[in-house]
C-alpha positions as CSV (number, residue, x, y, z in Angstrom):
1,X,-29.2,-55.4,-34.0
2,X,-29.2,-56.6,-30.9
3,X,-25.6,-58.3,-29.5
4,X,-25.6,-61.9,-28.3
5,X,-23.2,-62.3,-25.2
6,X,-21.0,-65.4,-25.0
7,X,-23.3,-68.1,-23.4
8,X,-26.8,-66.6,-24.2
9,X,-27.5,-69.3,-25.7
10,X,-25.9,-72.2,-23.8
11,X,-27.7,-72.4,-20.5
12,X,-26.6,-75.7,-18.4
13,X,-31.2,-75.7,-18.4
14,X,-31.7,-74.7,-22.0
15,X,-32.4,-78.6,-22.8
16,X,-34.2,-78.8,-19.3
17,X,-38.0,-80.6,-19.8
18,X,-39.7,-80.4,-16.6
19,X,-41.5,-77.5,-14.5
20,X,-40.1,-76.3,-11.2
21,X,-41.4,-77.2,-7.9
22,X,-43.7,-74.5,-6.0
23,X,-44.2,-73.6,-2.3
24,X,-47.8,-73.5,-1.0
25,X,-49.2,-70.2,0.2
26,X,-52.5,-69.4,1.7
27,X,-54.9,-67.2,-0.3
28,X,-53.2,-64.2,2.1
29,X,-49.7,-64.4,1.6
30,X,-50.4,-64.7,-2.2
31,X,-52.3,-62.0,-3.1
32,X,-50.1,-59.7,-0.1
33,X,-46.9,-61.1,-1.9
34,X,-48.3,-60.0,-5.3
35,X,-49.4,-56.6,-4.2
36,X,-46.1,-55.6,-3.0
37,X,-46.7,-55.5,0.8
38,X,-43.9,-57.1,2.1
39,X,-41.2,-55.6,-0.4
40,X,-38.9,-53.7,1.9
41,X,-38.0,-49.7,1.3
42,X,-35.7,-47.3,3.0
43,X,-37.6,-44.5,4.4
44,X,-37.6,-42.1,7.7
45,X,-39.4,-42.6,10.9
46,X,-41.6,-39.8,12.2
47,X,-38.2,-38.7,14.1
48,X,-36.4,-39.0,11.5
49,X,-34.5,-42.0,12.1
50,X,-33.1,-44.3,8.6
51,X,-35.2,-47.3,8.6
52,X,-36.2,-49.9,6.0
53,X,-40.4,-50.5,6.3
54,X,-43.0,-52.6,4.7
55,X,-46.1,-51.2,3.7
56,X,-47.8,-54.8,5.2
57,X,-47.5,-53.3,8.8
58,X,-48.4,-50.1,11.1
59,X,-47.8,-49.1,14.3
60,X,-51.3,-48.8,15.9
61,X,-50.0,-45.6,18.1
62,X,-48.8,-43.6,14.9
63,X,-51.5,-41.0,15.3
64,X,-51.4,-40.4,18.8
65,X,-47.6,-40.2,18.4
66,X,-47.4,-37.8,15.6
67,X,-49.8,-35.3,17.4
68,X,-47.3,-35.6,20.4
69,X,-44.3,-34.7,18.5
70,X,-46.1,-31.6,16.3
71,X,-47.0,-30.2,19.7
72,X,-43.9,-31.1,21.6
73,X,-41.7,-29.6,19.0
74,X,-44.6,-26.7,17.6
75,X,-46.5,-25.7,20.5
76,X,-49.5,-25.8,22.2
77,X,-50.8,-21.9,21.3
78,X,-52.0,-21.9,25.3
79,X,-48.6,-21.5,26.5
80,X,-45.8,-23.8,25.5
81,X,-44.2,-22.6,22.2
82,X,-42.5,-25.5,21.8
83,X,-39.0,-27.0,21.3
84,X,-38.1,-25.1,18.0
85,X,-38.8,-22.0,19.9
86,X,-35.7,-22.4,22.2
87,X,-32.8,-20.1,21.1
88,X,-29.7,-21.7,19.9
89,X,-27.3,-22.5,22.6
90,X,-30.5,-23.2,25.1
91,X,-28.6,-26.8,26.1
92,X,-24.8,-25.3,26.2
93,X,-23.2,-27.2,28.6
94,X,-21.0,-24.1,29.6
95,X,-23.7,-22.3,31.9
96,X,-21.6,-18.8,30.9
97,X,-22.4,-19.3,27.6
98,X,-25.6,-21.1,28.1
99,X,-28.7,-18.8,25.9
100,X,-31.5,-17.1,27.9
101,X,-35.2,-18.7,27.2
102,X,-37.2,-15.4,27.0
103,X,-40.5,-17.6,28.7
104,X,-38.2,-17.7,31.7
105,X,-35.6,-15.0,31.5
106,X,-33.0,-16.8,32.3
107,X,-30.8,-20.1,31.1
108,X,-32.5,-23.4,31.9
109,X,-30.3,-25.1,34.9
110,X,-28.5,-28.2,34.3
111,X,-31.7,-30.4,35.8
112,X,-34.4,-28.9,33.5
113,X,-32.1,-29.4,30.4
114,X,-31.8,-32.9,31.7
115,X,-35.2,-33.8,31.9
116,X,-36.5,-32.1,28.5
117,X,-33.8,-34.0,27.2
118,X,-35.0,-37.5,28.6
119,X,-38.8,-36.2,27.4
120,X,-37.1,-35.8,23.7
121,X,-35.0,-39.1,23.9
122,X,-37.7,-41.6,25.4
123,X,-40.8,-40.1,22.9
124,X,-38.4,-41.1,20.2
125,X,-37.5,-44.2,21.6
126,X,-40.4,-45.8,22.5
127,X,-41.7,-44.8,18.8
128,X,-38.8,-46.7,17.6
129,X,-39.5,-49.5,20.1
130,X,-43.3,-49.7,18.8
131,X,-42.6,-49.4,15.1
132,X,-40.1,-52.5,15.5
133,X,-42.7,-54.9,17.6
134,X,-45.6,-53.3,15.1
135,X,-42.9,-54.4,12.2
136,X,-43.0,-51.1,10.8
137,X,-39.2,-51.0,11.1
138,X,-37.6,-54.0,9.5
139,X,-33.7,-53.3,10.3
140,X,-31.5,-56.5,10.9
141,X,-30.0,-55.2,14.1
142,X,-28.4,-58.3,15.2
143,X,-26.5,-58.2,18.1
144,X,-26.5,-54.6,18.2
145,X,-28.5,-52.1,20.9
146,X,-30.0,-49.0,18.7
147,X,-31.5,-47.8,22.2
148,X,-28.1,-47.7,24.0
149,X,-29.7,-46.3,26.8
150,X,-33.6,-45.5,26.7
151,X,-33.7,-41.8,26.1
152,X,-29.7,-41.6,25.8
153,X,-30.2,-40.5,29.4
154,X,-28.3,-42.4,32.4
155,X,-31.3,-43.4,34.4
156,X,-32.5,-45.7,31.8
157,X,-29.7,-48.4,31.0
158,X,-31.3,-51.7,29.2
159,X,-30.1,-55.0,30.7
160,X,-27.4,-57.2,29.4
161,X,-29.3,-59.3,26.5
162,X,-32.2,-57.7,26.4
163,X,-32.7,-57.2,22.6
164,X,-35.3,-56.4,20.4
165,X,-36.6,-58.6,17.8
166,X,-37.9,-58.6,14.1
167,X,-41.6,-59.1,14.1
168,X,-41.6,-62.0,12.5
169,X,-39.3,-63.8,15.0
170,X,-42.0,-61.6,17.8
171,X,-45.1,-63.3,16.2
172,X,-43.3,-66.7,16.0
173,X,-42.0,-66.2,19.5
174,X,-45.6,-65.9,20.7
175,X,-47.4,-68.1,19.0
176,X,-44.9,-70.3,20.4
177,X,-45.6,-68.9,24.1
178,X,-49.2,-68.7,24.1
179,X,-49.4,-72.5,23.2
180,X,-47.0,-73.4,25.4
181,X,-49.0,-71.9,28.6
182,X,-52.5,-72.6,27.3
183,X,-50.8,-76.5,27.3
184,X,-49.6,-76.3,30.4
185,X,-52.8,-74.9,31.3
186,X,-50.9,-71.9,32.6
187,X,-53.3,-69.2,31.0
188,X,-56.8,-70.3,32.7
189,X,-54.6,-69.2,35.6
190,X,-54.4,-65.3,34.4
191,X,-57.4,-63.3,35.6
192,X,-56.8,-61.1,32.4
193,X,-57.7,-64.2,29.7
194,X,-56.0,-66.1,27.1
195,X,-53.9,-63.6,25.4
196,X,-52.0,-62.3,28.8
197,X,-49.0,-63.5,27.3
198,X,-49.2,-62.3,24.1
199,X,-49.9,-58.9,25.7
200,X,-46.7,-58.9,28.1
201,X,-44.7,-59.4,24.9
202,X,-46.3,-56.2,22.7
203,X,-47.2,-53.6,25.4
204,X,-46.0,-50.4,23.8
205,X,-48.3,-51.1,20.9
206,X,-51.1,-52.8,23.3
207,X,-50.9,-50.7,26.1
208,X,-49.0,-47.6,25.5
209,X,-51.8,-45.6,23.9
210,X,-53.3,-45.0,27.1
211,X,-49.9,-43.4,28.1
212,X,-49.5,-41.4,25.0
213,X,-53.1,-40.3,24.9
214,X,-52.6,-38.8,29.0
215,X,-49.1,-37.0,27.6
216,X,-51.1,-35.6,24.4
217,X,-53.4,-34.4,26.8
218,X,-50.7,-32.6,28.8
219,X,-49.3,-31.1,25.7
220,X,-52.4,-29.6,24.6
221,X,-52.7,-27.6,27.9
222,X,-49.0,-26.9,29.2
223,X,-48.9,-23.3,30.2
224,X,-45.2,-23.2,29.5
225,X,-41.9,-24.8,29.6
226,X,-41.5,-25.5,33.4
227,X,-45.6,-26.7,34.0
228,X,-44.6,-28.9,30.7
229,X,-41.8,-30.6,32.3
230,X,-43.1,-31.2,35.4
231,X,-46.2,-32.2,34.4
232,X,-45.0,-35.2,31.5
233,X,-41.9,-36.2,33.2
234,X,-43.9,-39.1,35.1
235,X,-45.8,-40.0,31.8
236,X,-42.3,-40.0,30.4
237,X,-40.6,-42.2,33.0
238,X,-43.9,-44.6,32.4
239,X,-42.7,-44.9,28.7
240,X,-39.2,-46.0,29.7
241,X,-40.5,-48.7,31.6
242,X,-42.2,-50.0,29.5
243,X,-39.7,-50.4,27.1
244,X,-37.8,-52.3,29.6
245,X,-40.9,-54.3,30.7
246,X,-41.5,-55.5,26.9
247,X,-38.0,-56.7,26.1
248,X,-37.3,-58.5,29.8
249,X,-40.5,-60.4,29.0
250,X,-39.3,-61.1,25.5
251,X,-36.1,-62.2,27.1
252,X,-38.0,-64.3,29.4
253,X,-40.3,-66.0,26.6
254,X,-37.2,-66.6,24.4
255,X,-35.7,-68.6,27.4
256,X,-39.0,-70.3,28.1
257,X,-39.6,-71.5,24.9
258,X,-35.9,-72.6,24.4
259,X,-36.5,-74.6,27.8
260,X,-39.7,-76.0,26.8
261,X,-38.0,-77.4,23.3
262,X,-36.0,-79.1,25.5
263,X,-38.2,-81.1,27.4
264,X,-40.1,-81.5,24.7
265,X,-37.8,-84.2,23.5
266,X,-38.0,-85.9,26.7
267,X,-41.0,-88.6,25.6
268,X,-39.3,-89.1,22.5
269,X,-36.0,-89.9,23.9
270,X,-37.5,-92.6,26.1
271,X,-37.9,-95.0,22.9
272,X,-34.5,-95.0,22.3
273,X,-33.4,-97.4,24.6
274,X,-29.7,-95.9,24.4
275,X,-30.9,-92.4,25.4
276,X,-33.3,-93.9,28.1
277,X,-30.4,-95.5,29.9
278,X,-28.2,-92.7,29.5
279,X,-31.0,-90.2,30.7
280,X,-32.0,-92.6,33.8
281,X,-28.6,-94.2,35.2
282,X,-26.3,-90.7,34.2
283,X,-27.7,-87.2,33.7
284,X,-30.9,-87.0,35.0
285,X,-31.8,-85.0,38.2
286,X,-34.0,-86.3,41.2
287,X,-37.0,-84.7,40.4
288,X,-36.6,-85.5,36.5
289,X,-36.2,-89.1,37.3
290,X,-38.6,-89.6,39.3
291,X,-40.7,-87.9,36.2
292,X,-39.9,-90.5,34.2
293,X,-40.1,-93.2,36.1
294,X,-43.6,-92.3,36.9
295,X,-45.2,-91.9,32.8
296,X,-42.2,-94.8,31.0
């Protein structure tokens, strides 16, 4: 027998006689919402970091990047043996008690450590960075820095407010900037086409596989743990950059765009003849002025 609960029955809508208003979706987000694509999961990135994914996105450099990290961390068979080979202790930072790498026999110095370090950090990093503008990772960061510095290596310190964003505010943001230049017939002005702007704002995932493709070459032919470092390093530093390239240009569009809404309300202010006056005899600049003057 099944037990009736104390207001089963008594529903403030029980009596309700209508139907319920509904939103209208493209054939797309329909059939993308009904197959499950945009539900969100917790999972782990290919380095192992927590993240919460939808199945709707990928990260166009996944590939590429998980051949990089089975050979960075597995070896090459030519020559590097790869990360897991180093002996525990290879990174103590007591060099007394710091283990010998057989391939060179001797402890790595403080420098090498450093830079296969930066090599371990940034690889992870800028697959984080890609996954988020590709919208494989969906965490609500906020306010909050995952990257704390690129690499967690001191050469490599992201500027003040400088945040990455969800790719939904990433598309929005340049939808947003591509029509704002192509109005202001800023992108006939781009020897590179339409879509410059756009690719200044997703360039780890537009641009980066060339990168990835010249370290996966490296990997594949290192002849050991020193010709690996000094061989990848600059691909490495190349990474980093443009990290910092991709989220200084976000900053930039966000500002832009925030600007441009702005003056946006400009011609709609001027038929409010309280705004007009106030705009004209009070807050408006030379140059603005004489704007207005011209087109009212």
């Amino acid at each position: 027998m099944a037990t009736v609960l104390p207001g089963d029955s008594s529903s403030l809508f029980s009596n309700f006689d209508g139907t319920a208003i509904s939103q209208s979706l493209g054939d797309i987000a329909k059939e993308s919402l009904n197959n499950g694509y945009f539900d969100t999961k917790d999972t782990t990135d290919l380095y192992g970091n927590s993240i919460k994914t939808q199945t709707a996105w990928k990260n166009p450099n996944y590939d590429t990047e998980a051949a990089i990290k089975d050979k960075f961390y597995n070896g090459n068979g030519v020559g590097w043996n790869g990360m897991n080979s180093l002996p525990n202790g290879w990174d103590n930072p007591n060099f007394s008690e710091r283990a010998t790498v057989p391939e060179l026999g001797r402890p790595m110095n403080d420098a090498e450590i450093d830079q296969l370090k930066q090599v371990d950090g940034i690889l992870n990093d800028f697959h984080r960075h890609g996954n988020i503008q590709s919208g494989v990772e969906q965490n609500d960061w906020g306010q909050n820095n995952f990257f704390k510095m690129i690499g967690k290596h001191k050469s490599f310190h992201l500027p003040s407010g400088q945040l990455p964003k969800p790719v939904g505010q990433m598309l929005s943001i340049g939808q947003g900037l591509n029509a704002l230049n192509t109005s202001l017939g800023a992108a006939s002005a781009v020897g590179t086409g339409p879509c410059k702007f756009i690719d200044s704002l997703f360039g780890a995932i537009s641009r980066g596989g060339a990168i990835l493709s010249k370290i996966l070459g490296f990997l594949s032919s290192a002849l050991g743990l020193l010709n690996l470092i000094s061989g990848i390093i600059g691909f490495i530093t190349q990474l980093a950059n443009m990290i910092l390239a991709d989220l200084a240009a976000l900053a930039g569009a966000i500002t832009r765009i925030t600007n441009a809404a702005i003056a946006g309300l400009l011609d709609g202010l001027m038929s409010d003849p309280c705004l007009k006056h106030l705009i004209m005899a009070g807050i408006a600049g030379v140059g603005l002025l004489q704007t207005i003057k011209k087109f009212t």
